[in-house]
N, C-alpha and C positions, 0 to 999 in steps of 0.2 A: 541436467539436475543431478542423478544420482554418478555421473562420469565417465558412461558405458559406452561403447563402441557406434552405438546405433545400430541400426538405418535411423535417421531422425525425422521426424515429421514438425509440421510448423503448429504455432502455437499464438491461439487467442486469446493475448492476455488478457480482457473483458471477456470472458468466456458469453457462448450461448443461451448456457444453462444464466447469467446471470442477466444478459441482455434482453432475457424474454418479463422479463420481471419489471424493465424499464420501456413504458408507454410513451415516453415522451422522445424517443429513439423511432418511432413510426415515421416515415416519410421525410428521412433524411434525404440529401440533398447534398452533390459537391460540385462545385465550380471550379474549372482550371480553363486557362487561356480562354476565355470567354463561352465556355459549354460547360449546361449544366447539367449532370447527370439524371436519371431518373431517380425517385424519389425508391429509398431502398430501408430496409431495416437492419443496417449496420454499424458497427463500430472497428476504425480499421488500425488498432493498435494489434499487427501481426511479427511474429518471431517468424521467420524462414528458414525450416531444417533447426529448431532450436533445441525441442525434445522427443527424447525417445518414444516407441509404442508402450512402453511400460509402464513408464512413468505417465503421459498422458492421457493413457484409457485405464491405468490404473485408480493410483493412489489421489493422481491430481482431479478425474475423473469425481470419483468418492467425496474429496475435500468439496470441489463445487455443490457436489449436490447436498453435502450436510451446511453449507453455508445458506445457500436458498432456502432452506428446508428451517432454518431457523430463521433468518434478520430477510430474505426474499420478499415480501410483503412490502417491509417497510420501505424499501429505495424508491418506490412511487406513493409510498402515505404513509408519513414520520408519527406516527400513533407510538405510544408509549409499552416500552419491553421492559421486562427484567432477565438478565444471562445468569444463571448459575456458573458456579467456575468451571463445571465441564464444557457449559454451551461459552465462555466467553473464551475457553482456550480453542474450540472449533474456529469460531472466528478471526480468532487473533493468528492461526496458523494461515489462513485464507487471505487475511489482510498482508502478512509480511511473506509470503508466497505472491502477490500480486504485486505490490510494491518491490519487491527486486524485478519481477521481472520488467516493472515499468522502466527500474533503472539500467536494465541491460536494454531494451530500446531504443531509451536515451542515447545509452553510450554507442549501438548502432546507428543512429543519426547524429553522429561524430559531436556531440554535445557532451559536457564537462558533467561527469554523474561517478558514483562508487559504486562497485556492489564486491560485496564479502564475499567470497567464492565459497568459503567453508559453510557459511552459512545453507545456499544451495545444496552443497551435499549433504547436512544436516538433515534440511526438510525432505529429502530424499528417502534417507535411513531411518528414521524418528517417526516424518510427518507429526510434527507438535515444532512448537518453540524454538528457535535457537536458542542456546544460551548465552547469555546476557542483553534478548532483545526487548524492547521497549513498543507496547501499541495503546494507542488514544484513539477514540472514539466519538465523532460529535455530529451533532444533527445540523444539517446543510439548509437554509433557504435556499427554494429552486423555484421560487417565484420567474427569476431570468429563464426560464425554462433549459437549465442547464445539463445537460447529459451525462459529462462527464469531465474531470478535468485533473492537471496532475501537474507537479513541481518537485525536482531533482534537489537535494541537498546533499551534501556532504563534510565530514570533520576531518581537519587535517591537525597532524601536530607540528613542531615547531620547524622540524624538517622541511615539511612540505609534506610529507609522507599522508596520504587519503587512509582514512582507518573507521573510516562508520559511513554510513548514509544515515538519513534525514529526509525518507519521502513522502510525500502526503499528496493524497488523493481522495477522490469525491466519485462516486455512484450514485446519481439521482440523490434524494435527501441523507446516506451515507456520507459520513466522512471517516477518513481515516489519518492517522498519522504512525510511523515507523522509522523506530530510532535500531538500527542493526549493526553491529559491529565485528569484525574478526573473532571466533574466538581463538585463536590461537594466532600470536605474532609470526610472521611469515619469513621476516629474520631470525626465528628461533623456535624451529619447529617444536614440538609439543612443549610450549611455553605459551599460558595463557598470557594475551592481551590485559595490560593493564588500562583500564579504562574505569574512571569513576562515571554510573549511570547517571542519567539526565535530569532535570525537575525542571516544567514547563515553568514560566513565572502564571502568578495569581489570576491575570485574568484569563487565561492559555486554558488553566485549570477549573477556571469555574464555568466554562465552555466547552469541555471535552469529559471521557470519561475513562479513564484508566481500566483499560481490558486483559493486559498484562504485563507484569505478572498479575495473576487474578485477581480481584478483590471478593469479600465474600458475596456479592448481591449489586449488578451492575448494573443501573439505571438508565436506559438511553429511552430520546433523546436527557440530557442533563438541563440543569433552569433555562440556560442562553443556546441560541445557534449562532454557529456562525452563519453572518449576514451580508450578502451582496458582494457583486465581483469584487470590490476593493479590500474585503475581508479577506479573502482566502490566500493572496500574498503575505499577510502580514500573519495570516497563522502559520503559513508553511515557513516565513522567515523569522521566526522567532528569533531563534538560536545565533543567527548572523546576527541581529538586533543587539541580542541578550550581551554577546561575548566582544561587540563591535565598540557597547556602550562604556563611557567614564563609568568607575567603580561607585563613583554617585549615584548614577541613574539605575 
């Protein structure tokens, strides 16, 4: 994260601090080659040697706990908050803190994923925001008794060249989404990325809740959730949809 030499220690990207908050994580359960393990209270999305002592007993340490400490509750009983824009910028650092590293994961299980490096060193030196990142917010049906769950996006320009992620992810009745991007072009060092930011289409928006940049008084859950497996592809694929479709549609 911050780019330092190490020693590096691994890293839970579901942290502890967040997994104790999630009931429905009780007596998991994995099967390989026909054995099934005993029943454990884990989630095994792990970095190996990914971040430092510093960075992970410090700052990231901190972030977890003012994350639970605020929306913790909710990820097993979606009851209705209000964020001030100090508490929705807590979150919103947690959420795109947690979403890169989903996407570094990713791209260690040799799967097609982006992650903005400078954005890492950012939340590093800052802890807050990158800048020019985008986070939504929306309350999950976990009727499926869902845990947890996540999909990789990312923008490319006409090149080919990868210049944002696009990932969205779910903790118990949490969701999230995160639009991150370069800020600085990497062909052209201290030259901001030109990038015009995102706008969900209408229904995207009347189901999510814009956390940042802040707004003055952040209502979650928002009127709709999203609902049911078949839902959460099609919110995390928006943007493929969006840019895929006739200038019609």
């Amino acid at each position: 994260m911050c780019g330092g030499p190490g020693p590096l220690t691994d890293e839970h990207v579901i942290s502890k601090t967040v997994r104790r908050q999630m009931p429905l994580l009780s007596g998991v359960t994995r099967t390989f080659a026909g054995h099934t393990s005993r029943p454990q209270n884990v989630l095994h999305i792990v970095l190996r040697r990914a971040v430092c002592p510093n960075c992970n007993g410090g700052w990231m340490h901190q972030l977890e706990d003012d994350f639970v400490a605020l929306v913790g509750p909710k990820i097993a009983r979606p009851e209705e908050m209000v964020l001030d824009p100090a508490q929705q910028e807590r979150v919103a650092t947690w959420a795109i803190k947690t979403a890169l590293l989903l996407e570094v994961w990713t791209c260690a299980q040799g799967r097609g994923s982006y992650v903005p490096v400078d954005n890492l060193r950012w939340l590093a030196s800052h802890q807050s925001p990158p800048a020019f990142a985008q986070v939504w917010m929306a309350g999950v049906d976990s009727r499926l008794k869902r845990l947890a769950w996540s999909q990789s996006g990312f923008l490319a320009i006409a090149t080919g060249e990868r210049v944002a992620c696009l990932a969205t992810f779910t903790v118990g009745h949490l969701g999230f989404q995160v639009f991150a991007r370069d800020i600085e072009d990497p062909n052209h060092p201290g030259t901001a990325r030109s990038l015009a930011p995102i706008d969900p289409p209408q229904e995207i928006r009347d189901a999510t809740v814009c956390i940042w940049p802040t707004v003055e008084r952040a209502l979650w859950p928002p009127g709709k959730t999203i609902l049911g497996l078949e839902a959460l592809p099609n919110w995390a694929g928006w943007l493929t949809v969006l840019y895929a479709s006739p200038p019609s549609q």
